[in-house]
mmCIF file as Biopython writes it, N, C-alpha, C and O atoms, coordinates in Angstrom:
data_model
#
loop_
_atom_site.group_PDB
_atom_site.id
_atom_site.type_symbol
_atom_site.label_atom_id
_atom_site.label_alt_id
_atom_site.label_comp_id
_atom_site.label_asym_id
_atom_site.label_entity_id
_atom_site.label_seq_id
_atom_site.pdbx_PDB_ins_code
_atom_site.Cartn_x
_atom_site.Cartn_y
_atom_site.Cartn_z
_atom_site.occupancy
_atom_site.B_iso_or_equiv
_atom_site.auth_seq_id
_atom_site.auth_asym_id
_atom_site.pdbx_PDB_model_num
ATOM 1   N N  . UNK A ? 1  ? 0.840   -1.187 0.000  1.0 0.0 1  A 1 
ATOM 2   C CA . UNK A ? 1  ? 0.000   0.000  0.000  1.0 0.0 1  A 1 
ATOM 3   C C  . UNK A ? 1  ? 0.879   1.242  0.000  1.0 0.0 1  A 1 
ATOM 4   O O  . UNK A ? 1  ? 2.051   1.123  0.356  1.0 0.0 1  A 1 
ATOM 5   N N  . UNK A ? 2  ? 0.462   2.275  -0.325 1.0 0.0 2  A 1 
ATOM 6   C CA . UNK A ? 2  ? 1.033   3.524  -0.441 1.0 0.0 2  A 1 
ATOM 7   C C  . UNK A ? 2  ? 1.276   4.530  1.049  1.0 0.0 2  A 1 
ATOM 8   O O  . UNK A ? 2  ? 0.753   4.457  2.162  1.0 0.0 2  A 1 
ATOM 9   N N  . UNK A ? 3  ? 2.085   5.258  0.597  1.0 0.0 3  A 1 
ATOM 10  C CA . UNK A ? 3  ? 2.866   6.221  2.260  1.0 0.0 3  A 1 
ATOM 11  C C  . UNK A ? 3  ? 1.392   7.004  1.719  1.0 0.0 3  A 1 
ATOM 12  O O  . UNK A ? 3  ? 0.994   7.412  0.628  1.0 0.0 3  A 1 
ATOM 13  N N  . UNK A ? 4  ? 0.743   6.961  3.338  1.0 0.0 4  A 1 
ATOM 14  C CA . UNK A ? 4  ? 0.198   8.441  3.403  1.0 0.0 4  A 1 
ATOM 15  C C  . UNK A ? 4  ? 0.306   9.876  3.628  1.0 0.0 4  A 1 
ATOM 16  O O  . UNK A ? 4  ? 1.080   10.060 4.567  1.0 0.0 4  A 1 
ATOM 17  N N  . UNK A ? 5  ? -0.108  10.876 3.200  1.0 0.0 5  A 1 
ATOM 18  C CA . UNK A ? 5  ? 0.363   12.143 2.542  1.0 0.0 5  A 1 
ATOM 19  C C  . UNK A ? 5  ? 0.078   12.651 4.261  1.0 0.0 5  A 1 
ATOM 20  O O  . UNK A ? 5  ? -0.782  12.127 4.969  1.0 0.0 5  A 1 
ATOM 21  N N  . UNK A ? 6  ? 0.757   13.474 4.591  1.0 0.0 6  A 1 
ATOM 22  C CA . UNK A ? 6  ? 0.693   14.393 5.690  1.0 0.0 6  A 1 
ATOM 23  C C  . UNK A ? 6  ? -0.879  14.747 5.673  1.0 0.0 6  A 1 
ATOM 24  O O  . UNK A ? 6  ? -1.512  14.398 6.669  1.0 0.0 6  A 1 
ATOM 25  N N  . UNK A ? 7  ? -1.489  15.328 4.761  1.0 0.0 7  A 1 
ATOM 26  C CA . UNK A ? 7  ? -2.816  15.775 4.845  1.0 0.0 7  A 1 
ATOM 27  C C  . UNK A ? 7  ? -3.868  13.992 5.336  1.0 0.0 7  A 1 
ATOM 28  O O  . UNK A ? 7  ? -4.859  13.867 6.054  1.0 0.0 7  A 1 
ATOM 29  N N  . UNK A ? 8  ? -3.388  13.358 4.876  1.0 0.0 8  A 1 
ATOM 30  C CA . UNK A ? 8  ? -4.362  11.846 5.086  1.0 0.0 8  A 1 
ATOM 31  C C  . UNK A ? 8  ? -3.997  11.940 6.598  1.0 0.0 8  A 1 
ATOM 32  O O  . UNK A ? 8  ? -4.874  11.999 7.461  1.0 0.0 8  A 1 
ATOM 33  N N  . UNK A ? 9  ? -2.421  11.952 6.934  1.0 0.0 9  A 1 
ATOM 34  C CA . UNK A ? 9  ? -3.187  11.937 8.612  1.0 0.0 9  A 1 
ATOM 35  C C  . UNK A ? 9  ? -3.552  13.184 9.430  1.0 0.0 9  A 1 
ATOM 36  O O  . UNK A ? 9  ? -3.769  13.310 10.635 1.0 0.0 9  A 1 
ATOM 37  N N  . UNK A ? 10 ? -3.553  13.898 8.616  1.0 0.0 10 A 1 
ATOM 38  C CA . UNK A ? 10 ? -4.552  15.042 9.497  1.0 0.0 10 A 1 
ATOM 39  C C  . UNK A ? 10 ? -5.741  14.817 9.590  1.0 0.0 10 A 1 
ATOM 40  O O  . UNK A ? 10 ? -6.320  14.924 10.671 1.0 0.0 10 A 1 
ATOM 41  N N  . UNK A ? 11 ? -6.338  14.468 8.501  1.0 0.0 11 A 1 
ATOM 42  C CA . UNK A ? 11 ? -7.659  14.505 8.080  1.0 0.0 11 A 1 
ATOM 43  C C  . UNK A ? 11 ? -8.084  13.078 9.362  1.0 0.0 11 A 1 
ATOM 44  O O  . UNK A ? 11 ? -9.024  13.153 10.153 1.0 0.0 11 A 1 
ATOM 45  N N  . UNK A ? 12 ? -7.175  11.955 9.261  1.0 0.0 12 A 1 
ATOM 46  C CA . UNK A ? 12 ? -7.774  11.020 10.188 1.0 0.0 12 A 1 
ATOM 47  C C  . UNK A ? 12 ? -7.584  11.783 11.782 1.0 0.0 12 A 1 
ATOM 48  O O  . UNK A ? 12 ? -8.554  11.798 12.540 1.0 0.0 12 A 1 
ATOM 49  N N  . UNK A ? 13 ? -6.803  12.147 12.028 1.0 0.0 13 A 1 
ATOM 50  C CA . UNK A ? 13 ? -6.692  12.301 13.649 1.0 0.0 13 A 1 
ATOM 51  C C  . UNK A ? 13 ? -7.926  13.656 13.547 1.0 0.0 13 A 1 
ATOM 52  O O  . UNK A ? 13 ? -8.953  13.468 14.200 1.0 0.0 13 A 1 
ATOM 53  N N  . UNK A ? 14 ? -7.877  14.235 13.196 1.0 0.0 14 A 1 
ATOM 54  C CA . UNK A ? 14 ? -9.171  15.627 12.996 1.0 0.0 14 A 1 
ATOM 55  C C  . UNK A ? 14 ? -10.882 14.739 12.840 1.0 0.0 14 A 1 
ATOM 56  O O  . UNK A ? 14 ? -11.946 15.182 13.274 1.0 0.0 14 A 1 
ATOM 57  N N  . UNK A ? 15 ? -10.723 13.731 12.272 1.0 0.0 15 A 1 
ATOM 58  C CA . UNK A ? 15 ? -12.443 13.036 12.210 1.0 0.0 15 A 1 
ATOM 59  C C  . UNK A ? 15 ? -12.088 12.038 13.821 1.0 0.0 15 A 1 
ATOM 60  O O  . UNK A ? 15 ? -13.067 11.694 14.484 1.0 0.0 15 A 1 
ATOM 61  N N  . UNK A ? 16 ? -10.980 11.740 14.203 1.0 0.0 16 A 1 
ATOM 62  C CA . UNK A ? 16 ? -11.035 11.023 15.833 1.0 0.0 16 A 1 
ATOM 63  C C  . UNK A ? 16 ? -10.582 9.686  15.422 1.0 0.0 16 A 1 
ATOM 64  O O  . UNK A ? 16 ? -10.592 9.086  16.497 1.0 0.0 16 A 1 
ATOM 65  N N  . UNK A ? 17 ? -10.168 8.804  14.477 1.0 0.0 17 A 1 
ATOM 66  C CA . UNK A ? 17 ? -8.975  7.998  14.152 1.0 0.0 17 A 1 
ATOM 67  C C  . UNK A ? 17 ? -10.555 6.618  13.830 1.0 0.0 17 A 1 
ATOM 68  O O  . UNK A ? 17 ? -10.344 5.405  13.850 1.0 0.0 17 A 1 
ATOM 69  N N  . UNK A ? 18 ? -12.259 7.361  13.519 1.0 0.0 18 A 1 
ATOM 70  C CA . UNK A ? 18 ? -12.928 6.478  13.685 1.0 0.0 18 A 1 
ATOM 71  C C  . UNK A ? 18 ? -13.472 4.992  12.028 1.0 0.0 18 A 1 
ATOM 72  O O  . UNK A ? 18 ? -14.281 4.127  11.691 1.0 0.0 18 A 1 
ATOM 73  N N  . UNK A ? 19 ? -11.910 5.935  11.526 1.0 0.0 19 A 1 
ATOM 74  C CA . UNK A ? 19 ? -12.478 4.937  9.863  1.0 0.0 19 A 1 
ATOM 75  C C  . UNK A ? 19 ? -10.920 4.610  9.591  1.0 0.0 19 A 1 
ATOM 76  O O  . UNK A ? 19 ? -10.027 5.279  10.110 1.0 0.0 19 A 1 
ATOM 77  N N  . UNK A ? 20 ? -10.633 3.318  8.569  1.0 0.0 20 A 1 
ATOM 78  C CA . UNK A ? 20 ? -9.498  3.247  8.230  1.0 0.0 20 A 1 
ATOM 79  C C  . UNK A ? 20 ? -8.785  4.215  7.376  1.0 0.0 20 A 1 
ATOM 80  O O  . UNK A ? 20 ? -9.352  4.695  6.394  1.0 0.0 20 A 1 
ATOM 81  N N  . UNK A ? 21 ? -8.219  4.363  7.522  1.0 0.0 21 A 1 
ATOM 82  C CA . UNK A ? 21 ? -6.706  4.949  6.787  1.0 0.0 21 A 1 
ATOM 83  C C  . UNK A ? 21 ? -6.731  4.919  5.441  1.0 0.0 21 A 1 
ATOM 84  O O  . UNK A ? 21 ? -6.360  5.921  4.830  1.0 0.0 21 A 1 
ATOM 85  N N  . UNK A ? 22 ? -7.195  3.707  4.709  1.0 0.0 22 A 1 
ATOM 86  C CA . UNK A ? 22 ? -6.767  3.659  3.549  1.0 0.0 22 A 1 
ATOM 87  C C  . UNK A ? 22 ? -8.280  3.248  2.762  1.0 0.0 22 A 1 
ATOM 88  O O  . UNK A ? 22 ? -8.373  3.528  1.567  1.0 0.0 22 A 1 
ATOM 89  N N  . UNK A ? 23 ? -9.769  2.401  3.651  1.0 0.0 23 A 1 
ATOM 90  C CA . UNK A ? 23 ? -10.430 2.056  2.642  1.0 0.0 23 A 1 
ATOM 91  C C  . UNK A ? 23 ? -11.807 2.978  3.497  1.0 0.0 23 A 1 
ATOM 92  O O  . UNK A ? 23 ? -12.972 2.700  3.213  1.0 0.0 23 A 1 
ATOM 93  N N  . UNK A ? 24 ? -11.531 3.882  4.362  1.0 0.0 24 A 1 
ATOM 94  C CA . UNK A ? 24 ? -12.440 4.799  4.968  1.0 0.0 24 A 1 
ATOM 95  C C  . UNK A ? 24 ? -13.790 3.857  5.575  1.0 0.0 24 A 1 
ATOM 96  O O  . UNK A ? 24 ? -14.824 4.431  5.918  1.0 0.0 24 A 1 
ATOM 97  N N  . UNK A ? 25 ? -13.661 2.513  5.652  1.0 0.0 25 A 1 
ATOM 98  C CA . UNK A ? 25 ? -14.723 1.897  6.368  1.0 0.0 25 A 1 
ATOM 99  C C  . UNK A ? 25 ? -14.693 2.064  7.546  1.0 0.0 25 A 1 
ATOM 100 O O  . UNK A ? 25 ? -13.509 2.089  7.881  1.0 0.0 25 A 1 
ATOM 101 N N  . UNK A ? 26 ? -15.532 2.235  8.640  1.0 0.0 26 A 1 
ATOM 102 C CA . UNK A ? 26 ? -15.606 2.002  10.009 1.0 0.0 26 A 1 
ATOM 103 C C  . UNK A ? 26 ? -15.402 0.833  10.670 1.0 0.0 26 A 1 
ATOM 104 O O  . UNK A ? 26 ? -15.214 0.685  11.877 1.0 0.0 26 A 1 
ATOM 105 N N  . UNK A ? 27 ? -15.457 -0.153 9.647  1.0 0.0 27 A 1 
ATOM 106 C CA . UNK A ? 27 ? -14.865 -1.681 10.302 1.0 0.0 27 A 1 
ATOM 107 C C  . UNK A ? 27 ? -13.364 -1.578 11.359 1.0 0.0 27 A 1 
ATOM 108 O O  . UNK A ? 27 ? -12.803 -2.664 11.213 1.0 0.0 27 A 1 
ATOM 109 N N  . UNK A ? 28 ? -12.828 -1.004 11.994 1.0 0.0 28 A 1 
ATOM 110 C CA . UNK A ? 28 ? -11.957 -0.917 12.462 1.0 0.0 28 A 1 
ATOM 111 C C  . UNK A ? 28 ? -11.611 -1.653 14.407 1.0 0.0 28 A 1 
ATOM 112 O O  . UNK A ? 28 ? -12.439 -1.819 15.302 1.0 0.0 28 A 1 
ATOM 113 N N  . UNK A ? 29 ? -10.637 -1.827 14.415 1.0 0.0 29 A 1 
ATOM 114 C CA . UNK A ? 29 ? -10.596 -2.253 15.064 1.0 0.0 29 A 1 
ATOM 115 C C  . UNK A ? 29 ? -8.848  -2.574 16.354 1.0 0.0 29 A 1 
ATOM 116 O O  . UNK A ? 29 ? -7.914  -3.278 15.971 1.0 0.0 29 A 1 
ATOM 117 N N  . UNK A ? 30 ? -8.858  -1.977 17.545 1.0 0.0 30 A 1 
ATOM 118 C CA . UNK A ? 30 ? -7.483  -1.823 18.107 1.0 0.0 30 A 1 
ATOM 119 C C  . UNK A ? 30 ? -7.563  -2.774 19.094 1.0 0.0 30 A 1 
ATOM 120 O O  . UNK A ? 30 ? -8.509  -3.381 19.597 1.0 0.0 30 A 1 
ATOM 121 N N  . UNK A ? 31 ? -5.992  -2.780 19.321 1.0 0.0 31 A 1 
ATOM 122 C CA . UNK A ? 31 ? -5.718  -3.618 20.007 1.0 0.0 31 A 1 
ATOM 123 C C  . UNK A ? 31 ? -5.456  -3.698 21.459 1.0 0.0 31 A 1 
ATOM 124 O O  . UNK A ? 31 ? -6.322  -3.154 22.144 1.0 0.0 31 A 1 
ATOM 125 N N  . UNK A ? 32 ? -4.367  -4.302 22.166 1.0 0.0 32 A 1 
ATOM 126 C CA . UNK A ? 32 ? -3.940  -2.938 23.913 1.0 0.0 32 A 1 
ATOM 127 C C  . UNK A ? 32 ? -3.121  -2.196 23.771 1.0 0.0 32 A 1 
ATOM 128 O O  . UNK A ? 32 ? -2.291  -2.202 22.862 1.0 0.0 32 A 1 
ATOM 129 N N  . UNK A ? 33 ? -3.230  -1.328 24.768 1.0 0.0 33 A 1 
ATOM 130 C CA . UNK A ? 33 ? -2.397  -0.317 24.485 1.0 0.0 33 A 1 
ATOM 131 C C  . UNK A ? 33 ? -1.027  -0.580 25.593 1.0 0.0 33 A 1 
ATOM 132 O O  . UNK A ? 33 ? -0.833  -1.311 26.564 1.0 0.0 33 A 1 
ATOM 133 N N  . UNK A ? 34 ? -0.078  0.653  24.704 1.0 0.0 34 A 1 
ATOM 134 C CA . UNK A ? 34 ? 1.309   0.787  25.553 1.0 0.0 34 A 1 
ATOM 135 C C  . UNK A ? 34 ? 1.588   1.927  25.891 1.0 0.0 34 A 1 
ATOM 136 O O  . UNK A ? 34 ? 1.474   2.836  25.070 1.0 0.0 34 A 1 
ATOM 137 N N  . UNK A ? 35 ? 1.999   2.158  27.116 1.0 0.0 35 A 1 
ATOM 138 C CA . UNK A ? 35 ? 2.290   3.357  27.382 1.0 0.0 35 A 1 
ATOM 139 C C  . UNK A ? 35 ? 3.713   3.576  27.947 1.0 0.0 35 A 1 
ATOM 140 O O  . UNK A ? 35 ? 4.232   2.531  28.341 1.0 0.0 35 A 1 
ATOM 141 N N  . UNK A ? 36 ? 4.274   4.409  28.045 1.0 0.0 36 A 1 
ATOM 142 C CA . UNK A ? 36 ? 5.508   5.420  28.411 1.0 0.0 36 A 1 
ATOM 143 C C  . UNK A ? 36 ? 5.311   6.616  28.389 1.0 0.0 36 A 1 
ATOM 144 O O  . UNK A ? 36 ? 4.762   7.134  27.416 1.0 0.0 36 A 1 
ATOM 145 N N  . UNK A ? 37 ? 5.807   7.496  29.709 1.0 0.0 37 A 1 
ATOM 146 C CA . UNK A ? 37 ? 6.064   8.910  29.820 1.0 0.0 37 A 1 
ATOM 147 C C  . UNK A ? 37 ? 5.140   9.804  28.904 1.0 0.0 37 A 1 
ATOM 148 O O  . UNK A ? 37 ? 5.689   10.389 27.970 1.0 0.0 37 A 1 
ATOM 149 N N  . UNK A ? 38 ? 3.637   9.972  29.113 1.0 0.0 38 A 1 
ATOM 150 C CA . UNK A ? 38 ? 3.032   10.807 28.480 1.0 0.0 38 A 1 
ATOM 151 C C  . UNK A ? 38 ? 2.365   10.475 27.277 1.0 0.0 38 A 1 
ATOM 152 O O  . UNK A ? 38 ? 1.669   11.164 26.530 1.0 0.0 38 A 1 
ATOM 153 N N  . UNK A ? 39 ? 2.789   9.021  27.222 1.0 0.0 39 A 1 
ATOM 154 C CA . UNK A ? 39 ? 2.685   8.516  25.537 1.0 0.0 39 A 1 
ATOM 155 C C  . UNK A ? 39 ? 1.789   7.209  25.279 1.0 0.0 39 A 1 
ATOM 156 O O  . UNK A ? 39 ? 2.012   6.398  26.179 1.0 0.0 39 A 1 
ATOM 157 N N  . UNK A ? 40 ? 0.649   6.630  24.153 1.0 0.0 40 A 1 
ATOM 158 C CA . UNK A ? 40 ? 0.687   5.963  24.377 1.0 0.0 40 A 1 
ATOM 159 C C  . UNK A ? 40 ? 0.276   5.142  23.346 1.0 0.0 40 A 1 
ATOM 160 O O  . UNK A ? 40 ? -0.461  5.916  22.736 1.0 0.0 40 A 1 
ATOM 161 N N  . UNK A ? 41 ? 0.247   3.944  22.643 1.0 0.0 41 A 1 
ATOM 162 C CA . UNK A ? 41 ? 0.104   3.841  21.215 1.0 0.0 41 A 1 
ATOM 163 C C  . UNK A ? 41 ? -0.762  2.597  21.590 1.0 0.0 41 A 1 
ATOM 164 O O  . UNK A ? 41 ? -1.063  2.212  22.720 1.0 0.0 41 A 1 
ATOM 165 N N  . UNK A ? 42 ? -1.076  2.086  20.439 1.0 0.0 42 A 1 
ATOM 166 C CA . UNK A ? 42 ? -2.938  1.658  19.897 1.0 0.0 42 A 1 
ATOM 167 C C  . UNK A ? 42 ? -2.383  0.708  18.835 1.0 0.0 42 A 1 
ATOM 168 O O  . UNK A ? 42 ? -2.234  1.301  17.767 1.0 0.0 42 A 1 
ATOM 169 N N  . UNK A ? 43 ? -1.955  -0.860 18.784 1.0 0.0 43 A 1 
ATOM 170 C CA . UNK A ? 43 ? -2.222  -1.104 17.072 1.0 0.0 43 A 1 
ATOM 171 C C  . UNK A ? 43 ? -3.923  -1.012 16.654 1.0 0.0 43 A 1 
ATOM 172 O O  . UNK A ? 43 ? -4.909  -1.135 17.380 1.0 0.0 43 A 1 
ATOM 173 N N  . UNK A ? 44 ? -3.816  -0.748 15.200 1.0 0.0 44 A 1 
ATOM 174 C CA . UNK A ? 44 ? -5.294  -0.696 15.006 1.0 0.0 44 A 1 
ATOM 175 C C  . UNK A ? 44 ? -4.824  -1.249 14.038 1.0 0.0 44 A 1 
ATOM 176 O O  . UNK A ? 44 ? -3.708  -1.084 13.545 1.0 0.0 44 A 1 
ATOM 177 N N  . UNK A ? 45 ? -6.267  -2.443 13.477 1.0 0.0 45 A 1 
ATOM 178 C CA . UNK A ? 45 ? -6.244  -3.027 11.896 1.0 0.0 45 A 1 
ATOM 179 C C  . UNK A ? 45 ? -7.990  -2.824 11.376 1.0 0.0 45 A 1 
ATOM 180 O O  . UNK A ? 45 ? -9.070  -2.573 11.911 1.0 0.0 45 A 1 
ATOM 181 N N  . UNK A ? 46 ? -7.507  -3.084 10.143 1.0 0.0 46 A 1 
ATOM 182 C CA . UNK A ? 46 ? -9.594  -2.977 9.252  1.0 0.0 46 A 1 
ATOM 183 C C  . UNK A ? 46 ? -10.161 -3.511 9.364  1.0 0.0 46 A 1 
ATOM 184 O O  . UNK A ? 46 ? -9.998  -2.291 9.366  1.0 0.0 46 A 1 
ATOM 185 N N  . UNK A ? 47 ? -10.877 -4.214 9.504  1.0 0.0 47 A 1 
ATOM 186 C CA . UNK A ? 47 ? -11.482 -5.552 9.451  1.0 0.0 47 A 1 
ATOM 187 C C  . UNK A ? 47 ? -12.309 -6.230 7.977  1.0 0.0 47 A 1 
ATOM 188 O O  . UNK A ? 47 ? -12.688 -7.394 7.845  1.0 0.0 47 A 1 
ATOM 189 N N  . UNK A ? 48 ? -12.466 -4.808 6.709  1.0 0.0 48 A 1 
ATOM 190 C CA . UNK A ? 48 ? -12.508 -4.857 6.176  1.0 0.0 48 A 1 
ATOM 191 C C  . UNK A ? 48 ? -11.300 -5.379 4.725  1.0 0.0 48 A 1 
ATOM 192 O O  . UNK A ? 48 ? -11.303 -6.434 4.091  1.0 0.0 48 A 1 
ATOM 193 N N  . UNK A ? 49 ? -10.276 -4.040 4.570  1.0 0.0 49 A 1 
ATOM 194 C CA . UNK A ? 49 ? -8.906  -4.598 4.077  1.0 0.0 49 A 1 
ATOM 195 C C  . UNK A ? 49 ? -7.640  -4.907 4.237  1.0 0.0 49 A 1 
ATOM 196 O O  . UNK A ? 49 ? -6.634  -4.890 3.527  1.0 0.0 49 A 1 
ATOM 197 N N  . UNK A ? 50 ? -8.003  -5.308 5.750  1.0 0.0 50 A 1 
ATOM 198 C CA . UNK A ? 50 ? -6.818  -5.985 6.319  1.0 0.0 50 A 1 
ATOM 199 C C  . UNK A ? 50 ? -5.363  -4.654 6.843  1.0 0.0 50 A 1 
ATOM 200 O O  . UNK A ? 50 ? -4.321  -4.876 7.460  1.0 0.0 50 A 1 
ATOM 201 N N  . UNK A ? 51 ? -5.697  -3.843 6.494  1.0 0.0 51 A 1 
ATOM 202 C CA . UNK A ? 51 ? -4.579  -2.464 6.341  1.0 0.0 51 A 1 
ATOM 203 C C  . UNK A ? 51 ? -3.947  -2.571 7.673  1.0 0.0 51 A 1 
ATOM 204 O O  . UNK A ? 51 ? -4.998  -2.809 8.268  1.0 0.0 51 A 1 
ATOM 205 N N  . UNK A ? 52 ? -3.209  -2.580 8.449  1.0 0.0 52 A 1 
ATOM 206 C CA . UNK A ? 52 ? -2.860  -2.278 9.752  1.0 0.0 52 A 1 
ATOM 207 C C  . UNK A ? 52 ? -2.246  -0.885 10.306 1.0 0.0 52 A 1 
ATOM 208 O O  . UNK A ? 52 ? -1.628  -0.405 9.355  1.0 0.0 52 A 1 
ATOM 209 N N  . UNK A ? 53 ? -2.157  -0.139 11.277 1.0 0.0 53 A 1 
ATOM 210 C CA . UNK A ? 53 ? -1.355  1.060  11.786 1.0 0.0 53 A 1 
ATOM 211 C C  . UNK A ? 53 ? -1.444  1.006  12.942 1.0 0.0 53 A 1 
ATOM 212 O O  . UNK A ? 53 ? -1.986  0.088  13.557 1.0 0.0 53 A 1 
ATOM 213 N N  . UNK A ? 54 ? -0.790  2.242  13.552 1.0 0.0 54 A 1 
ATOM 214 C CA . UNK A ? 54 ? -0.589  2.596  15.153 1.0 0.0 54 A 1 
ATOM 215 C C  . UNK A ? 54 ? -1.005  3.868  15.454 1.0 0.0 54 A 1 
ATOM 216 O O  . UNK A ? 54 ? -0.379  4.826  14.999 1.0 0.0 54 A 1 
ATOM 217 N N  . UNK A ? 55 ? -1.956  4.021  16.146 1.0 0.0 55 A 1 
ATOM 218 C CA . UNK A ? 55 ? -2.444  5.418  16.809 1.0 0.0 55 A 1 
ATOM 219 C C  . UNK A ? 55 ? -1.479  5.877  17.973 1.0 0.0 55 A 1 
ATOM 220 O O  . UNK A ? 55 ? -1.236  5.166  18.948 1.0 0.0 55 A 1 
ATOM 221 N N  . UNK A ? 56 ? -0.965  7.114  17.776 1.0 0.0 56 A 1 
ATOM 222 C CA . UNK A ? 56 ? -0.652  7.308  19.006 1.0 0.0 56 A 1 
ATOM 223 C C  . UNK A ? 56 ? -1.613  8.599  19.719 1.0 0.0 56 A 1 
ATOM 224 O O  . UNK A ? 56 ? -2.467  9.312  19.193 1.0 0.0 56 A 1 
ATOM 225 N N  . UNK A ? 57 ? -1.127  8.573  21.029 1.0 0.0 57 A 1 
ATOM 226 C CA . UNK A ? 57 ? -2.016  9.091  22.178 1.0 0.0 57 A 1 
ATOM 227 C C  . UNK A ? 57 ? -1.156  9.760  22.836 1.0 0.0 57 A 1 
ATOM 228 O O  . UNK A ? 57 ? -0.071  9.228  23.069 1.0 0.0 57 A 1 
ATOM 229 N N  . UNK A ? 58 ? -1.445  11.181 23.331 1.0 0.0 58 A 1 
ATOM 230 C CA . UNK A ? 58 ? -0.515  11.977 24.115 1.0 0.0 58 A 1 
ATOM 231 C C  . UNK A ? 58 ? -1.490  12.635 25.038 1.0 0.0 58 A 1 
ATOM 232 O O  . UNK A ? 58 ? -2.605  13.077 24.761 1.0 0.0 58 A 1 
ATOM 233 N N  . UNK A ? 59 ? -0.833  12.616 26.246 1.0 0.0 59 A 1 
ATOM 234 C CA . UNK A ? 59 ? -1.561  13.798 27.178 1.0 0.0 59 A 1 
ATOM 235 C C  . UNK A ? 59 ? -1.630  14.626 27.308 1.0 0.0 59 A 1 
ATOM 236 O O  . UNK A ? 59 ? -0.599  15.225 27.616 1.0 0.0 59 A 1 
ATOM 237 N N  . UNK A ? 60 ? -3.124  15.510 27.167 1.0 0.0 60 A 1 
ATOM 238 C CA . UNK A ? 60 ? -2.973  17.141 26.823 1.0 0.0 60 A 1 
ATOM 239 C C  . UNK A ? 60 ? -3.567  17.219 27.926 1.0 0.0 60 A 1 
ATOM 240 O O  . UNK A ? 60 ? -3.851  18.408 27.774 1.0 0.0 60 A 1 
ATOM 241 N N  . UNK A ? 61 ? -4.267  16.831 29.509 1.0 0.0 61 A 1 
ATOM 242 C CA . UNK A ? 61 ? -4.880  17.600 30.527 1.0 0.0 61 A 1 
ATOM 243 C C  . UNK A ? 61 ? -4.683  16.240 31.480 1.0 0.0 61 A 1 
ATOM 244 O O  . UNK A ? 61 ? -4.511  15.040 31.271 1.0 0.0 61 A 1 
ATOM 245 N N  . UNK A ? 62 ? -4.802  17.084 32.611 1.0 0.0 62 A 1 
ATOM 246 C CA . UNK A ? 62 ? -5.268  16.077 33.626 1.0 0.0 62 A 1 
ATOM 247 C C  . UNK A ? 62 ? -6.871  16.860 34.396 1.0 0.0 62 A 1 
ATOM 248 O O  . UNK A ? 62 ? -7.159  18.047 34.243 1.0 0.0 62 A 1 
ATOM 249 N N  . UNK A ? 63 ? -7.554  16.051 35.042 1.0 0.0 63 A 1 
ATOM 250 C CA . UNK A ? 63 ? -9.031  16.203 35.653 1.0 0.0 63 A 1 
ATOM 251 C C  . UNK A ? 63 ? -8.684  15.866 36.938 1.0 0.0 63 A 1 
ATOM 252 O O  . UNK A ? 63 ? -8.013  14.839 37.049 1.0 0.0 63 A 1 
ATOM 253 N N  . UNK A ? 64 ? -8.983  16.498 37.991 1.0 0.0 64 A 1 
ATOM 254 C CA . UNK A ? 64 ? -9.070  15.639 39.614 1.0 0.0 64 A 1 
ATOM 255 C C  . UNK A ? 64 ? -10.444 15.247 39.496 1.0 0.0 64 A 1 
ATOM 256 O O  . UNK A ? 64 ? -11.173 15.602 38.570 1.0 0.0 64 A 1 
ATOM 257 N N  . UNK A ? 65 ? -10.775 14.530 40.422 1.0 0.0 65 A 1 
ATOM 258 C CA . UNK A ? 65 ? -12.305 13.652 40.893 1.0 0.0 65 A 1 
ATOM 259 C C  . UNK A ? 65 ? -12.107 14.662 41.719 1.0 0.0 65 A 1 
ATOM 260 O O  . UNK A ? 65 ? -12.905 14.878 42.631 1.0 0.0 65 A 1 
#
């Protein structure tokens, strides 16, 4: 499959990471996550065309209870 263009992952992290990457179905689907220092990543695959990637996750706030 092809490198996606800087604008393809804007456009996914800006709609919330909720369709694939490459065949825009919602079939999607992640895996557990990992974390380190602020950080924390996601495999995700399609369930439709098989495509696989990694979301990552960063902390922008904390909330008290």
């Amino acid at each position: 499959m092809s490198q996606l263009t800087e604008a393809q992952r804007r456009a996914y992290v800006r709609k919330g990471g909720v369709s694939c990457l490459h065949c825009n179905s919602d079939q999607i689907e992640g895996g557990s996550f990992s974390a380190d220092t602020g950080i924390v990543t996601q495999g995700i695959h399609c369930l439709e065309c098989g495509h696989r990637w990694t979301d990552v996750y960063e902390l922008v706030a904390v909330k008290e209870d």
